[in-house]
GUKOL-644054 format. One record per residue (C-alpha): residue in one letter; x, z, y. Coordinates in steps of 0.001 Angstrom, whole numbers, plus 524288, in hexadecimal, padded with zeros to 5 digits. Layout:
N
AXZY ...
This chain:
496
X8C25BE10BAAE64E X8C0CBE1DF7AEF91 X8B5E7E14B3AF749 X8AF52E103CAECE5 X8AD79E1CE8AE5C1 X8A8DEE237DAF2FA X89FABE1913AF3AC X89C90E1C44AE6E4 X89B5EE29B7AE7A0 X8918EE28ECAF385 X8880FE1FE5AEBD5 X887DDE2B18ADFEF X88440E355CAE8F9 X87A4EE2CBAAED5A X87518E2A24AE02C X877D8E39D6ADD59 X86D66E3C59AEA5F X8633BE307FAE62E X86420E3581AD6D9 X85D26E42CBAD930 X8548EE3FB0AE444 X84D69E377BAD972 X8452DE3C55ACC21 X84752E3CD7ABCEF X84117E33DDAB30C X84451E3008AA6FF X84216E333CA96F1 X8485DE3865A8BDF X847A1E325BA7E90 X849D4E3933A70D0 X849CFE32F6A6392 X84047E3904A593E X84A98E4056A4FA5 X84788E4B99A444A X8444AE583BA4C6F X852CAE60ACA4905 X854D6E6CA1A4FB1 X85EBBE6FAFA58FD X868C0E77FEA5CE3 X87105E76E4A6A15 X87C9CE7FEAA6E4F X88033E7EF8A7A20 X88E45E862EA7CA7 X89075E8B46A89C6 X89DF0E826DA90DD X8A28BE7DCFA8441 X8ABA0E7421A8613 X8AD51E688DA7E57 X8BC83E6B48A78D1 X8B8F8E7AA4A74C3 X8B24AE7493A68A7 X8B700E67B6A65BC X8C442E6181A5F6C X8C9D6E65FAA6D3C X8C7F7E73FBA6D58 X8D1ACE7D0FA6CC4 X8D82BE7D15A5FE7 X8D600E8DB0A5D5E X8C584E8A60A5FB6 X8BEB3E8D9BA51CC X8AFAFE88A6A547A X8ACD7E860BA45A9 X89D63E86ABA45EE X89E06E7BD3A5367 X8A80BE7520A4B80 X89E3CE74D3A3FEA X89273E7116A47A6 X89BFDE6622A4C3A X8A0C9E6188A3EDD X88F85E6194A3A1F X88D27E595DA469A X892A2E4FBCA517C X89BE5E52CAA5C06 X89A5BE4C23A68D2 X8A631E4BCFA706D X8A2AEE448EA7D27 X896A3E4E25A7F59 X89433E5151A8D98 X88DBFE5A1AA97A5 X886D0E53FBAA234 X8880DE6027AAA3C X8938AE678BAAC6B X88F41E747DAAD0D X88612E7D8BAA4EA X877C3E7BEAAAA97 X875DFE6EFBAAD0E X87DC6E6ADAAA231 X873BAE7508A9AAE X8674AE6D99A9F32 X86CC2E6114A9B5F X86DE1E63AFA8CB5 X860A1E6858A8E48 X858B4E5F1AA95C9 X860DAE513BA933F X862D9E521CAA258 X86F7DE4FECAACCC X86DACE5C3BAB519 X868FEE521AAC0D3 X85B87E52BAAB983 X85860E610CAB35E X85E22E65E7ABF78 X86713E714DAB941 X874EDE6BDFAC0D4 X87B37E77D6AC306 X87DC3E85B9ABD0F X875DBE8C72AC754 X8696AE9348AC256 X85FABE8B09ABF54 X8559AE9220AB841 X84983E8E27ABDA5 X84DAEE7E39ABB68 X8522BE8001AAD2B X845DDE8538AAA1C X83F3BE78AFAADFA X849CCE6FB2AA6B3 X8433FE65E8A9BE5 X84BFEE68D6A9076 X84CFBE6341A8185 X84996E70A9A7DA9 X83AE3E6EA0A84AA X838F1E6028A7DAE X83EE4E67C5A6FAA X8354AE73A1A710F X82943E6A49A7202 X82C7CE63F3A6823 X82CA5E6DDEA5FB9 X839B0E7299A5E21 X83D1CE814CA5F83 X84691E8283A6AEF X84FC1E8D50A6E58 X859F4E8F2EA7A0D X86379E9A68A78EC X86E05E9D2FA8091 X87299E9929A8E25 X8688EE91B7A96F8 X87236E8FCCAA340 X86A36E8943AAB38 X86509E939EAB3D7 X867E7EA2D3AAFFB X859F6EA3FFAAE4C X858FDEA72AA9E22 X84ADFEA864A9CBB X8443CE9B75A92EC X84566E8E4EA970E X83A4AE8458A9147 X83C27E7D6FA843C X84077E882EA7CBD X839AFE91FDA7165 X84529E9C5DA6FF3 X84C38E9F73A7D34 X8588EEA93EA7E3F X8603EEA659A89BF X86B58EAAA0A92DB X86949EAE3FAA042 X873EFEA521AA808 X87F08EA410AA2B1 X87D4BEAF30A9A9F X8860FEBB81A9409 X88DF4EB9E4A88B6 X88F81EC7E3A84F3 X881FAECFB1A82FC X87AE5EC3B6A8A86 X86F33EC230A8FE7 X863AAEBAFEA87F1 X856AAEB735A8D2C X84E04EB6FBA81DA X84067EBBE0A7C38 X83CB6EBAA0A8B39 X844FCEC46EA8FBB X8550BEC512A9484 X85B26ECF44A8C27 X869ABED308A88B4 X86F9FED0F8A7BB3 X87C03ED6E1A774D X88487ECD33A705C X88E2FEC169A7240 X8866AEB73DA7915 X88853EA9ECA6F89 X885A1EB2F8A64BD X87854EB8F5A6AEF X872D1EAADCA6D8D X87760EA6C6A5F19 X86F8AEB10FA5AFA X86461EAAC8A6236 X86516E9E83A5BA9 X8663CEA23EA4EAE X8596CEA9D0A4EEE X853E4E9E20A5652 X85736E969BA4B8D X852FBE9E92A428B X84574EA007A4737 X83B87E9A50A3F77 X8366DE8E04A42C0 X830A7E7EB2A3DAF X8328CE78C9A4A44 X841BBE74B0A4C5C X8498AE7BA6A55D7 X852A9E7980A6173 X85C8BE83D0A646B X8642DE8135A71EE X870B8E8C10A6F78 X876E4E8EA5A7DBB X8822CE986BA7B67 X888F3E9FA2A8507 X89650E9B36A7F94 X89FC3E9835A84DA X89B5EE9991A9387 X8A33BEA655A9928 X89B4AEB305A9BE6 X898BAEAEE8AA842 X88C88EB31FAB515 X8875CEA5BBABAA3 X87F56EAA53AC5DF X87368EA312ACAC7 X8798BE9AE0AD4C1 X88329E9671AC84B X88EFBE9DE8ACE65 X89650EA63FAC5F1 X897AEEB4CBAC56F X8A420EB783AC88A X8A367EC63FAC7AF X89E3FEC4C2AB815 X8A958EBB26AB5A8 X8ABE9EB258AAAE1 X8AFAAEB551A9E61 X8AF84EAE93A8FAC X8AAEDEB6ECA873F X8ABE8EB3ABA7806 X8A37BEBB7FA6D01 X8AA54EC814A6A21 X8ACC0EC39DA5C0D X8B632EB83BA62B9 X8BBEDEBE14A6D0F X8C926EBC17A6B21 X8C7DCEB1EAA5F0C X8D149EA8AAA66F6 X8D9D4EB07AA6FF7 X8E763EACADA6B5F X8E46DE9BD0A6A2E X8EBF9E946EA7177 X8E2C6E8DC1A7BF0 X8E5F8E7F13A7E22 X8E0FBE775BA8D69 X8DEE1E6A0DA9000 X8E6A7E6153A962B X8DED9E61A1AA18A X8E1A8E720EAA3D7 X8EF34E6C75AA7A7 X8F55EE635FAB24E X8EC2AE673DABA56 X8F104E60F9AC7EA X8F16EE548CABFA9 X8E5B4E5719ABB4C X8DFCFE595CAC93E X8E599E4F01AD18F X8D9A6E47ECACBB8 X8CF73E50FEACEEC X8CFE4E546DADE61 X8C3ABE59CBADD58 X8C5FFE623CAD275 X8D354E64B7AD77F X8CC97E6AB1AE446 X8C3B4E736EADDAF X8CD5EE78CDAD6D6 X8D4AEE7BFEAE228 X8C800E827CAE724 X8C6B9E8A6AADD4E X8D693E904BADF0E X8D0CAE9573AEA7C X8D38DEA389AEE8B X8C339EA366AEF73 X8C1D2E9E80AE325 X8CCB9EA6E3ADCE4 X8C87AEB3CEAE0F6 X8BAA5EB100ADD13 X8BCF7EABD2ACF82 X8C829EB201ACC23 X8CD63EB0D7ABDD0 X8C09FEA950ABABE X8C56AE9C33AC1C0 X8D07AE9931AB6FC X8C849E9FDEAAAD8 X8C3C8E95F0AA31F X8D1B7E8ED2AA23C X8D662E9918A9BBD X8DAC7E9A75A8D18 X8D462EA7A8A8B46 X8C8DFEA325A8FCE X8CA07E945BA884F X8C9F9E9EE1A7B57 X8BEA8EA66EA7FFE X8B818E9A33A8025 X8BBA3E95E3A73AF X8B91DEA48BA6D40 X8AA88EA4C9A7570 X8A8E4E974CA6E0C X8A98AE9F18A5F99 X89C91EA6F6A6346 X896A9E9757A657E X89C26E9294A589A X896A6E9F99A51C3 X887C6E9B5DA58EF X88AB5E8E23A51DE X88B19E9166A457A X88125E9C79A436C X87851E9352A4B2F X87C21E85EDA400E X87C0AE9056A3665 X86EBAE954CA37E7 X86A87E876EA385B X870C0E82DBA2C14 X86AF3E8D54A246A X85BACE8984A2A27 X85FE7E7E03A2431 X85DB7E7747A3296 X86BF6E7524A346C X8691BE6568A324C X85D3BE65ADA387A X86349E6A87A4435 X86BB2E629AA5108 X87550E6C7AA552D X87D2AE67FCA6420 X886E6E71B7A6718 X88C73E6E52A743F X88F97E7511A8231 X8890FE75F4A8F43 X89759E72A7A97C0 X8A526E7682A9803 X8ADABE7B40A9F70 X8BCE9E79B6AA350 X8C853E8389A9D19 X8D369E7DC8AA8B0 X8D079E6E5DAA799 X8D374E6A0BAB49A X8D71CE7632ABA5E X8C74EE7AB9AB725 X8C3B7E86C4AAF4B X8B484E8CBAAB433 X8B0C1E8099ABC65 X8A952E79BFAAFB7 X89FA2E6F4CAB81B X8AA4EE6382AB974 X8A823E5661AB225 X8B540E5922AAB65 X8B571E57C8A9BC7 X8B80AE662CA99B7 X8ABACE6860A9F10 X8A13FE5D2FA9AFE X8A603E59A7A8D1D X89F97E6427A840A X89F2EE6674A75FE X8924EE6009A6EE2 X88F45E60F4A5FCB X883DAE5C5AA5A7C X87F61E5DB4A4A65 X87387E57D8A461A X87435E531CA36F7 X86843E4934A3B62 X87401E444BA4638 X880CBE4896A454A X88B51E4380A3C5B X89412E5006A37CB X8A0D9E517FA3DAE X89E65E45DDA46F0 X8A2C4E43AEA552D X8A059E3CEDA60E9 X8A24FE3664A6D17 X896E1E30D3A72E1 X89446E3733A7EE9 X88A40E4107A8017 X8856EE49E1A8B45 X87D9FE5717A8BF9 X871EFE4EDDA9110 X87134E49DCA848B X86C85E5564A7E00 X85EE5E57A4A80B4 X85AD9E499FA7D67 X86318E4992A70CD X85C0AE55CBA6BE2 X84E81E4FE5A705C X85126E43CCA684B X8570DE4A59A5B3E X84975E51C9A5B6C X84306E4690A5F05 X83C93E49A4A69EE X838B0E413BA7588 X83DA0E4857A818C X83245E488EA8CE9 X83A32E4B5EA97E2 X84578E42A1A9DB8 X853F7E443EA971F X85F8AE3CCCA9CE2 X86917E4129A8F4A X867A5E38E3A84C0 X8660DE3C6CA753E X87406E3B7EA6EC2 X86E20E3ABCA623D X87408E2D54A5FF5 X881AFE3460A629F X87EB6E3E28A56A8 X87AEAE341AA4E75 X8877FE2C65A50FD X87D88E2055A5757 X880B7E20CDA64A5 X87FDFE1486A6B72 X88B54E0BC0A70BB X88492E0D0FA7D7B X8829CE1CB1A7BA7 X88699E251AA8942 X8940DE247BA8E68 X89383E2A90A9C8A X88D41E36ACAA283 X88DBBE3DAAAAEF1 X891C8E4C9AAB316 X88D22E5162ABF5C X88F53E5FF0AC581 X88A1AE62A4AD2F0 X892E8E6F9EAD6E0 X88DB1E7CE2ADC26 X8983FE84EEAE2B5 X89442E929CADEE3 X89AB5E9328AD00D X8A618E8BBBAD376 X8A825E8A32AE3AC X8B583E81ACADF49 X8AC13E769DAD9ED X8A1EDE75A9AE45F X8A698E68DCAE875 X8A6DCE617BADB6C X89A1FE5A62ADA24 X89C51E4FEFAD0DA X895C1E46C6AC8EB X89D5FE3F33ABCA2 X89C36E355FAB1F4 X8A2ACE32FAAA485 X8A201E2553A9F1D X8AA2FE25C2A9263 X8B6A8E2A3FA9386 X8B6C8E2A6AAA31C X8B093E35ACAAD7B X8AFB3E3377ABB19 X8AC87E4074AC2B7 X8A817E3C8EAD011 X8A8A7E483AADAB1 X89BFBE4760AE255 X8A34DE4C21AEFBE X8B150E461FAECC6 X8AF18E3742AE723 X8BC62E339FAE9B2 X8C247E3E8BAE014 X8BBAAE39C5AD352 X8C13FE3ACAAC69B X8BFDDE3328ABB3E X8C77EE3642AAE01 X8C8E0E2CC8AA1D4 X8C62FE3598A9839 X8CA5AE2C4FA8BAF X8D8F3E2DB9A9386 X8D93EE3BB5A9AD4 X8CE95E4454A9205 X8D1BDE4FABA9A23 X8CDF6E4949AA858 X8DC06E4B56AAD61 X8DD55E3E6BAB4C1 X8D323E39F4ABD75 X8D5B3E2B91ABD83 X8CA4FE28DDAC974 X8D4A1E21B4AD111 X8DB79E1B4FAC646 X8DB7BE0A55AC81B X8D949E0A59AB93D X8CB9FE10FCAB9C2 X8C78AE09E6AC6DE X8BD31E029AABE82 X8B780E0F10AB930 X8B438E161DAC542 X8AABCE0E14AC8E2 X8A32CE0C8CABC9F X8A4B5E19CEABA6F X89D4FE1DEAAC93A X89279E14C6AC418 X8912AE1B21AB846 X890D2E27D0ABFC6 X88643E231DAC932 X87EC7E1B91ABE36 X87D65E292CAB3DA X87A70E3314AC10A X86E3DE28AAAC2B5 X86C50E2A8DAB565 X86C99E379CAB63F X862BFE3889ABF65 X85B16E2E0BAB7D2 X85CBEE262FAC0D1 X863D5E1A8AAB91F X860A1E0C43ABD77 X855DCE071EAB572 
């Protein structure tokens, strides 16, 4: 098996090299709907069990819980990217980072400026269109196309008295960040109009206070820090925090991930130690899994002034609301806290809601997998618009509806490329990995012979890697074509 999965690996690089020496080409199709408007929040590192049936049991989200209980849940909804900015231009453009270019956190300004977006097709169509909130994809805050109303964050952005490009000019306003950009978007949606509107909501919450620098390194010197609204601070400081079974047994846990193993070790380093100092261990903690939770009550707050402004426009039914994160992050999983950018579940699985009356059943759930390339298409094709530039996503529209096909998705791929400067511990973990159903196989570009590959249906916290194990030995391989046959894809370059 160690030969043929060297051999293996050898012909993906291959295809890796002969996939972006070559062009892009293909179309995106929508299916002529009514024309609703639209609202989108994006939360900052929400992760998928801070809001679902798997939360911690103190969590009180009720206006998120009510948005849920009007619309659909999907539980198997995915990132294709596992960390903020290219994950970002995926939801807008219906692209894997490969193509709109955006594959790391470093500033990009100039490039997400040029970025075809659902925003552009929605604006000339007609639709009013409106981005507040945290761009994160270059610290560059100034307009990008497709929108009418622009008030943006420069980089990652302050949550007390931020920063707010707006009016054409960067200006400070006093105030609690989520509720500052809530502001925003009530008075966007209260502006009068006949055309229908977009509104693409991009809080803050609940990303630390936190300095990304150009080069995407972090500011050490600023620090990190979660930072809830004053009026919550302190809401949850006595609950009783509960981990996952994957914060314990760790050496179990890691005798199945060398590579991770390693890194870790790295970063116990008396280098890394002095640098990082009380940061390194942070997020695992249960102050700062409360902080989290209390940050979240400024988010559920934005939520229901924005649904209740709606409802009394009388545009609440007339409107598709998707509430849903840009990535996640880890609270100990694995031995990880501030690492995010691994293909783990903690990290990829994120929260999605979507109500649409025209759609949506109330109360309804499910599992058909969706990914965060799937979002520009889907909002193209419930306005029923044809897209005119390329889109690899696909409209989930049939998933709302509860018509999804028997032949509907069931595999995607996660890639991360690493840069050294944030995290020096992880420069070594290129990797590029595929979920088909209920199994993931994470394939390390520069250590084939340590793969991993979890059954998720039997082990839904990735604790055993069962690569090695006689019983999967027919899996591997269909898995590595899999792998090889979506990174073509990706690259749209899929046999005809």
């Amino acid at each position: 098996m160690l030969t043929h999965n060297h051999r293996w690996s050898v012909a993906l690089i291959a295809a890796l090299i002969a996939a972006w020496a070559l062009g892009i080409s293909g179309t995106c199709a929508a299916s002529p709907t009514a024309r609703p408007n639209i609202v989108i929040f994006v939360i900052d590192e929400l992760r998928y069990d801070e809001i679902s049936a798997l939360r911690q049991a103190f969590i009180r989200v009720p206006n998120i819980d009510a948005l849920a209980k009007s619309g659909m849940s999907l539980t198997r909804y995915y990132a294709v990217a596992p960390i903020c900015s290219p994950n970002r231009a995926s939801m807008l453009t219906g692209q894997y980072p490969p193509v709109h270019g955006i594959v790391d956190n470093t500033d990009r300004s100039r490039l997400s400026h040029q970025l075809q977006t659902f925003a552009m097709e929605l604006r000339s169509a007609g639709y009013d269109t409106g981005y507040i909130g945290k761009w994160h994809m270059g610290n560059d805050p100034t307009p990008r196309p497709g929108f009418d109303y622009w008030a943006a964050l420069p980089g990652q952005g302050r949550i007390t008295d931020p920063e707010i490009f707006e009016d054409g000019r960067l200006h400070t306003v006093p105030g609690y960040v989520t509720d500052i950009l809530t502001d925003r978007a009530v008075a966007f949606l209260q502006r009068p109009r006949e055309a229908p509107f977009m509104l693409y909501l991009a809080h803050k919450a609940i990303h630390p206070d936190a300095r990304q620098l150009a080069d995407s390194s972090v500011d050490l010197d600023f620090g990190i820090r979660y930072v809830p609204a004053p009026r919550h601070q302190g809401v949850y400081v006595d609950e009783p925090v509960s981990k996952r079974p994957s914060t314990s047994n760790l050496e179990e846990d890691l005798a199945g991930k060398p590579v991770i193993r390693r890194a870790l070790q790295r970063k116990r380093s008396k280098e890394v130690v002095d640098r990082w100092g009380s940061i390194l261990d942070s997020d695992a903690t249960d102050e700062t899994i409360r902080l989290r939770a209390e940050m979240l009550l400024s988010v559920d707050d934005s939520v229901g002034r924005v649904v209740d402004v709606l409802r009394r426009q009388g545009q609440l039914d007339n409107t598709m609301i998707i509430f849903t994160s840009d990535n996640a992050g880890f609270a100990g999983e694995h031995g990880l806290t501030i690492e995010r950018r691994l293909p783990y579940e903690e990290v990829i699985r994120l929260p999605m809601i979507v109500a649409y009356p025209g759609f949506t059943q109330p109360g309804s759930t499910t599992d058909s997998l969706v990914l965060s390339v799937d979002i520009a298409p889907t909002v193209l094709a419930a306005a029923g618009i044809e897209g005119s530039y390329p889109m690899q996503g696909q409209s989930f529209i049939p998933v709302l509806k509860g018509q999804a096909p028997a032949d509907w998705q069931d595999s995607f791929i996660i890639e991360h490329r690493p840069d050294e400067r944030p995290f020096s511990w992880l420069a070594d973990l290129q990797y590029v990995a595929v979920r088909q159903r209920d199994l993931k196989l994470i394939h390390w570009i520069r250590y084939p012979r340590e793969s991993e590959l979890y059954d998720l249906a039997a082990d839904p916290y990735e604790r055993r890697n069962v690569f090695f194990d006689p019983a999967y030995a027919q899996q591997v391989p269909a898995l590595q074509e899999e792998l090889r046959r979506l990174l073509l894809a990706e690259r749209w370059l899929a046999p005809q």
